[in-house]
Structures are given as structure tokens and as C-alpha cells.
C-alpha positions as CSV (number, residue, x, y, z in Angstrom):
1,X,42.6,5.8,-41.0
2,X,41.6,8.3,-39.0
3,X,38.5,9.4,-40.8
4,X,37.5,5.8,-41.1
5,X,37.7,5.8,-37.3
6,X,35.8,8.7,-36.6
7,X,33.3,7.4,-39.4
8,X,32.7,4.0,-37.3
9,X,32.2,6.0,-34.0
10,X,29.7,8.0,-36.0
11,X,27.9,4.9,-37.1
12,X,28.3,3.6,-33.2
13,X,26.4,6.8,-31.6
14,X,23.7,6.8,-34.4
15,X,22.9,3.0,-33.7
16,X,23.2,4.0,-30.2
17,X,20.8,6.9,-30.6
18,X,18.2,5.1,-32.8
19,X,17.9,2.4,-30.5
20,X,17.6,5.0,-27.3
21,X,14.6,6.4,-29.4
22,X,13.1,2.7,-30.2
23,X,13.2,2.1,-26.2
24,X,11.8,5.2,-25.5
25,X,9.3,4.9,-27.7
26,X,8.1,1.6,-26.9
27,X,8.3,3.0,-23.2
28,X,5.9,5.5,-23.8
29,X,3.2,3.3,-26.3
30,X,2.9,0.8,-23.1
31,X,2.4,3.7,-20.7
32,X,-0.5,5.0,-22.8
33,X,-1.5,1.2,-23.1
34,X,-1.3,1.2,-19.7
35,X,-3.5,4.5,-19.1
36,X,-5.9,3.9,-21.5
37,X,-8.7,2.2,-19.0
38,X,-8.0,5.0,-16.3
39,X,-8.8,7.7,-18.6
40,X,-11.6,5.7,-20.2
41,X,-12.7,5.7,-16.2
42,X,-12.1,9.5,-15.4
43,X,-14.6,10.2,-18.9
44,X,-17.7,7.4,-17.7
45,X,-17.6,9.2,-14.8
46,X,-18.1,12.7,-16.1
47,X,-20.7,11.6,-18.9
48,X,-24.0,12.1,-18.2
49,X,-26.1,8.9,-17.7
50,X,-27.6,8.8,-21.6
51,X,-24.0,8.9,-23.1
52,X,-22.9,6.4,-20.4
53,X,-25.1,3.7,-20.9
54,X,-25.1,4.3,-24.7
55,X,-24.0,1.2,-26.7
56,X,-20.8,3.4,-28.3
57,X,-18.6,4.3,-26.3
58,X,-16.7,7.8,-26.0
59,X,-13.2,8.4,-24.7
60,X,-14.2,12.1,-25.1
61,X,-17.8,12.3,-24.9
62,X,-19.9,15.5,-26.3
63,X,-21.0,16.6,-23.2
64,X,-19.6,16.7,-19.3
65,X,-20.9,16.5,-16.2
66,X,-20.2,16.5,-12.3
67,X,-23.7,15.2,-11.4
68,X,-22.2,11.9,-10.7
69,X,-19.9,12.9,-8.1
70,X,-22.3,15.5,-6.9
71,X,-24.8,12.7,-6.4
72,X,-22.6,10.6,-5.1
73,X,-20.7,13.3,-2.6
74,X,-24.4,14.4,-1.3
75,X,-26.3,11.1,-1.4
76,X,-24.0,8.3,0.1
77,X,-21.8,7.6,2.8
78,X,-18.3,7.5,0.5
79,X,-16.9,10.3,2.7
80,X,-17.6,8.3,5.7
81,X,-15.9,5.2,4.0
82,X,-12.9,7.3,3.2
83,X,-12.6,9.0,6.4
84,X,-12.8,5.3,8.0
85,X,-10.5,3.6,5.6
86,X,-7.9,6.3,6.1
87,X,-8.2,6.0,9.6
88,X,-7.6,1.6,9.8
89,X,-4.6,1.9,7.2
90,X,-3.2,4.9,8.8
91,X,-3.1,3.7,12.7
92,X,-2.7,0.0,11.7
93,X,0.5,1.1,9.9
94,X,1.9,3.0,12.3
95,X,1.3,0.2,15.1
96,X,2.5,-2.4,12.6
97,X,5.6,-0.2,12.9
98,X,6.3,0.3,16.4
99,X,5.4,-3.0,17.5
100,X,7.1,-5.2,14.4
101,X,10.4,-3.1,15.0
102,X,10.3,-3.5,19.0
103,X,10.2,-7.2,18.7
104,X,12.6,-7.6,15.9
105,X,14.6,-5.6,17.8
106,X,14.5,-7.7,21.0
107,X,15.0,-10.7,18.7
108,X,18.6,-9.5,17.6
109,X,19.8,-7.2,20.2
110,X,18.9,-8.3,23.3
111,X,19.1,-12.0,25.1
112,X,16.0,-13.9,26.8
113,X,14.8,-17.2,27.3
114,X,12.7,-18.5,24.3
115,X,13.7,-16.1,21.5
116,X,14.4,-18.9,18.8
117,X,11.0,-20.4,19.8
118,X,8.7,-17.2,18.9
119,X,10.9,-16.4,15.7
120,X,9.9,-20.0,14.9
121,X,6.2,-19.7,15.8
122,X,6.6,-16.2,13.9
123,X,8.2,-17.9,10.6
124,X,5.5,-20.7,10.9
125,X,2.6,-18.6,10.9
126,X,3.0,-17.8,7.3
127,X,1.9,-21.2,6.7
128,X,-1.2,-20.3,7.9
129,X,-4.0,-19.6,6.0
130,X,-5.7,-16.2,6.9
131,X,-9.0,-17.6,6.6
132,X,-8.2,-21.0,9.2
133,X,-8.1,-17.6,12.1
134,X,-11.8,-15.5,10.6
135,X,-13.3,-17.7,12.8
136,X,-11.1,-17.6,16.3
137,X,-10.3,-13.6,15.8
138,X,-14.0,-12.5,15.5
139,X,-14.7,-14.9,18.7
140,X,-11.8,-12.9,20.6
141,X,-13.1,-9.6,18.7
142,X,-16.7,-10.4,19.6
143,X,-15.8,-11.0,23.1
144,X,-13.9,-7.8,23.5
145,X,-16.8,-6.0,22.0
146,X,-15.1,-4.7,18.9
147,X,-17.4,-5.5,16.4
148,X,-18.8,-2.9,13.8
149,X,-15.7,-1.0,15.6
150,X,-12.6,0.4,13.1
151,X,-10.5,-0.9,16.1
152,X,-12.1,-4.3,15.5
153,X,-10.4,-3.8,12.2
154,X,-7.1,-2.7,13.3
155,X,-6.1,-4.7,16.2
156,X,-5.7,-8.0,14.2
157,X,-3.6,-5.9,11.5
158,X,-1.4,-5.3,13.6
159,X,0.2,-8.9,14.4
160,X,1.4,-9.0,11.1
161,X,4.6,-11.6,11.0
162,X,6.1,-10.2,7.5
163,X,6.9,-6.8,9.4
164,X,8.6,-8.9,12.2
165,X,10.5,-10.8,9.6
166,X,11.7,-8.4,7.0
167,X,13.0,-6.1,10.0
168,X,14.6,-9.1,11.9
169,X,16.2,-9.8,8.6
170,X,17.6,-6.2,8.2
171,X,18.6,-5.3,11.9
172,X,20.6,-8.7,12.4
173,X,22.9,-7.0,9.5
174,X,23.3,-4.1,11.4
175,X,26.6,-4.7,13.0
176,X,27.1,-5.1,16.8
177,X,29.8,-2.4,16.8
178,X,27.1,0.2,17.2
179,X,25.4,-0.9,19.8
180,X,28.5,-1.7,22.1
181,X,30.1,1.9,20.9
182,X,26.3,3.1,22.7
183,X,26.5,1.1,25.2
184,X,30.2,2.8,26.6
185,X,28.6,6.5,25.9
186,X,25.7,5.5,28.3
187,X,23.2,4.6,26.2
188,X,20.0,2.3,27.3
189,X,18.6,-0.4,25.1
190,X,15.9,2.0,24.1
191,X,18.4,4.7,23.2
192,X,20.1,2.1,20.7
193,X,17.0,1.4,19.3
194,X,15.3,4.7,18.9
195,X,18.5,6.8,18.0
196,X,20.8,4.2,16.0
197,X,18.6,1.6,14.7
198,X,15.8,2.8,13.7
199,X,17.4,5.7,11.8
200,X,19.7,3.1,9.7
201,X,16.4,1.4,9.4
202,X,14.7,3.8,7.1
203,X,14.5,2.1,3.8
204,X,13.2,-1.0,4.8
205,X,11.0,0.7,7.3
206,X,9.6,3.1,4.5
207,X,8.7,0.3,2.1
208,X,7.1,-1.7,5.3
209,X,5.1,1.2,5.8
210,X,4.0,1.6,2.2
211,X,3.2,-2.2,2.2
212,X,0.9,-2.2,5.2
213,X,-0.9,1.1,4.2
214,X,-1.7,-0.2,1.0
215,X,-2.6,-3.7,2.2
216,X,-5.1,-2.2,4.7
217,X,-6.6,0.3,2.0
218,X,-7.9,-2.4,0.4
219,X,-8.4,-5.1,2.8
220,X,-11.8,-6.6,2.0
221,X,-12.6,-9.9,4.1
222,X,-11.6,-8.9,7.6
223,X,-13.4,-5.8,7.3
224,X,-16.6,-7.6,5.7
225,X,-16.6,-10.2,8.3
226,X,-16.6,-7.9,11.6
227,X,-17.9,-4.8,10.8
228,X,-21.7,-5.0,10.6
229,X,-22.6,-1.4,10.5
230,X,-22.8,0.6,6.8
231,X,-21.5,3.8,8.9
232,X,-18.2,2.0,10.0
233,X,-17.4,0.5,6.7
234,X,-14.2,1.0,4.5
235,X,-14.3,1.7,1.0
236,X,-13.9,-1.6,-0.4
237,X,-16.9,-2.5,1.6
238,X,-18.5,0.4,0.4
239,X,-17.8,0.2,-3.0
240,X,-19.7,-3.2,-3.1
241,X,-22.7,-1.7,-2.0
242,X,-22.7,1.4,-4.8
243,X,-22.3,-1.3,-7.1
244,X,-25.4,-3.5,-6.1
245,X,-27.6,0.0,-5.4
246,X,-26.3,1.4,-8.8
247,X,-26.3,-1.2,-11.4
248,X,-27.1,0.6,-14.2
249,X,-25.3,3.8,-13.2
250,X,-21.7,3.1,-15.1
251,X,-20.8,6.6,-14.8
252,X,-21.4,7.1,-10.6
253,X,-20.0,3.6,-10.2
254,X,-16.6,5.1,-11.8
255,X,-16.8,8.7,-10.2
256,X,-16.8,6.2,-6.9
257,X,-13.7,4.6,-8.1
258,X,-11.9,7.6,-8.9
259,X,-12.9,8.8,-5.2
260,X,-11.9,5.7,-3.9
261,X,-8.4,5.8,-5.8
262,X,-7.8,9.4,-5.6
263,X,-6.2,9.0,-1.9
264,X,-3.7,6.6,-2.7
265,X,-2.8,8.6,-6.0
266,X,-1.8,11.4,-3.7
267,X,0.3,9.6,-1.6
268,X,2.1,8.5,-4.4
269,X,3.0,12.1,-5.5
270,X,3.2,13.2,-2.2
271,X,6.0,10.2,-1.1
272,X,7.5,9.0,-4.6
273,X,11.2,9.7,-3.3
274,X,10.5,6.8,-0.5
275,X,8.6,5.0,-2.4
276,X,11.8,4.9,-5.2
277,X,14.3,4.4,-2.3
278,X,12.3,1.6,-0.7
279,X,12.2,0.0,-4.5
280,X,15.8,0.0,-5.2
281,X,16.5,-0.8,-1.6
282,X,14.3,-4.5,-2.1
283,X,16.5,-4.7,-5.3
284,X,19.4,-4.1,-3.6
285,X,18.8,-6.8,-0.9
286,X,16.4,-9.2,-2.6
């Protein structure tokens, strides 16, 4: 009896085993799946320009280059576009931040006239088409003399209702006990909310911040719309323009793309604990 037991258990772990292995391996055959076009990208743009345009392709081409990026480095404005693209996502974010968190805040902690009005106008808004407002916002950004400015860009960025809603969602389960224990040690309403609830706050505040940095790295039809000037565009503006001026140059159009994705790659390594906190956290709560 015994050895018959120990034989199923045997059987149990190998079955076990063989289909850890199968999962794995599928795991893996998607990822390369998966990579396959970003390394086909990463070899155009180190081919030189015969092998690119050739009519066979080549994963691993014969012969490598760095005139593309050289070119492109010393020739156009991608640097520019970069530095500028950095710089909307970066302060947007941050402002999305403060602001979104300060009125969420003042929407569940503190008690004024009109507070179920605005979180109404705030829920309705997402109703509204982006593009019904192109036409008011670059009126008020016109008149404030923001256009072909990066703050022309950022300003409307910032009054962005999802941040208001997700963080109104999150600190109206933060209980009141906290803020009353505050209140008896002294504490103002700005002390509650710098010290207590914006430290509880992290997750959803790091997978807000992630959300609105990506969003305005590759925001396209604001920035095309008020920003006029080839020095002040962002990359996705920018990237339209190497592609009309280099048509037939397959190999600088995808060193421009690696350049163009090579910031956000780095965030990635640089915040991948946050970014896997703020991903269970939205599967924790969604």
C-alpha cells in the first residue's frame, strides 16, 4: 500500500512538473513572438541603407552600422524633441499630482458648499469628447499667448478628471480615524494631508503617475494642434516629420524609433518595483 502511494505521488509531481515546463515554455515562445519586431527594429536601424531597402530582409544583416543614428543625432532636432517631450510629461505629471490629490482631498476630508456639484461636473466630463474642447482650449491658450509654448502643452494636461476620480475613490476608503487621531495631536488639514494621506496613498498615486507620464509621452493631437514651431515640438510630432523627410530611409526612420522609445524603456528598468506594486494594487481594487 505504501509503495503504491508513494508511486501515485510520484506520478502527481511528474504531471505537475511536465506541465510547469509546458507553461513555461509556451511563456517564453510568446515572449520571443512578442520581441521578434523590436529586434527586427534595433537590426534596420543598424543596416546600412543598401541592405535596408533590399527586398530580403535580414534579422542579422552582414554588415552594421551607426550612420543612421549618427545622421540622425547631428542632422535633426530629435534631441530637442526629447528634451521637450521629457520636459511636458515630466511637469504635467507632477502637477497632475499635486493638484488631482489636493482636490480629491478637499472632496472627502473637508466640508464646503457645492462639493457634490463639482464631483458631478468632474464625473460628467468624461463624457466629453476631447476633441468638442481643441477648439475652446486653443482660444483660451491663444489668448494667454501660449502657443508654440511647452506650457501651452501642459496647462490643459493638467485638468485631468481620471486623477481626481481614481484618488477620490481611494482616499474616501481611508478611514476617518486618522484624521481625527491628527486632529487631537495638533495637526492642520495640510498636515493630514501631506503626512498621513498621501503616504497611504502611494500605490494608487504611483500607477497615476505612471499613467499620466506615459499618456503625455505620446500625446499627439494637443501638441499638433498648438504648438506651431518645429523647435518646441515633442517626439510624436517629430517623428512624423522624419517620416515624411525620410521616406525611403527604413533604417534612420527605426534608429528614430529606438531613440524615441529608449526613454520610456529606462524608466521601466529604473521603476519596475512601482510599476509591479501599482499593477497588483489595480488588481487588488479593480
Amino acid at each position: 500500500m505504501s509503495e503504491a502511494t508513494a508511486n501515485g505521488r510520484r506520478g502527481i509531481l511528474s504531471n505537475a512538473t511536465t506541465r510547469t515546463v509546458a507553461v513555461h515554455v509556451g511563456l517564453y515562445a510568446v515572449a520571443i513572438l512578442f520581441m521578434v519586431p523590436y529586434l527586427y527594429m534595433i537590426s534596420l536601424s543598424l543596416q546600412p541603407q543598401e541592405i535596408a531597402i533590399s527586398s530580403v530582409p535580414h534579422l542579422i544583416p552582414p554588415e552594421f552600422t551607426l550612420a543612421n543614428y549618427t545622421e540622425l543625432l547631428s542632422g535633426t532636432l530629435i534631441l530637442q524633441w526629447v528634451l521637450n517631450t521629457f520636459i511636458v510629461a515630466t511637469t504635467a505629471t507632477v502637477l497632475v499630482l499635486i493638484v488631482d490629490s489636493m482636490i480629491a482631498f478637499s472632496l472627502t476630508r473637508l466640508n464646503w458648499p457645492g462639493q457634490s456639484i463639482l464631483l458631478t461636473i468632474i464625473i460628467g466630463s468624461f463624457m466629453v469628447p476631447f476633441y468638442v474642447n481643441l477648439v475652446p482650449l486653443f482660444t483660451t491658450v491663444s489668448d494667454l499667448g501660449l502657443v508654440s509654448s511647452l506650457f501651452g502643452v501642459i496647462l490643459p494636461a493638467v485638468a485631468n478628471p481620471l486623477g481626481v476620480f481614481l484618488l477620490y475613490q481611494f482616499f474616501r476608503d481611508i478611514p476617518e480615524e486618522y484624521g481625527e487621531a491628527a486632529r487631537l495631536d495638533g495637526f492642520s488639514n495640510f498636515q493630514i494631508y501631506s503626512r498621513i494621506v498621501l503616504p497611504i496613498s502611494r500605490p494608487i498615486l504611483s500607477a497615476l503617475a505612471i499613467f499620466m507620464f506615459v499618456y503625455n509621452w505620446n500625446q499627439f493631437v494637443w501638441p499638433v494642434v498648438v504648438l506651431q514651431n518645429q523647435a518646441s515640438f515633442t517626439l510624436p510630432l517629430g517623428l512624423v516629420i522624419l517620416r515624411d523627410t525620410f521616406t525611403f530611409r527604413p533604417g534612420l526612420f527605426m534608429a528614430s524609433g529606438i531613440i524615441a522609445s529608449l526613454p520610456l524603456f529606462v524608466l521601466f528598468l529604473l521603476l519596475q518595483d512601482q510599476i509591479i506594486e501599482a499593477v497588483q494594487f489595480q488588481g487588488t481594487t479593480g
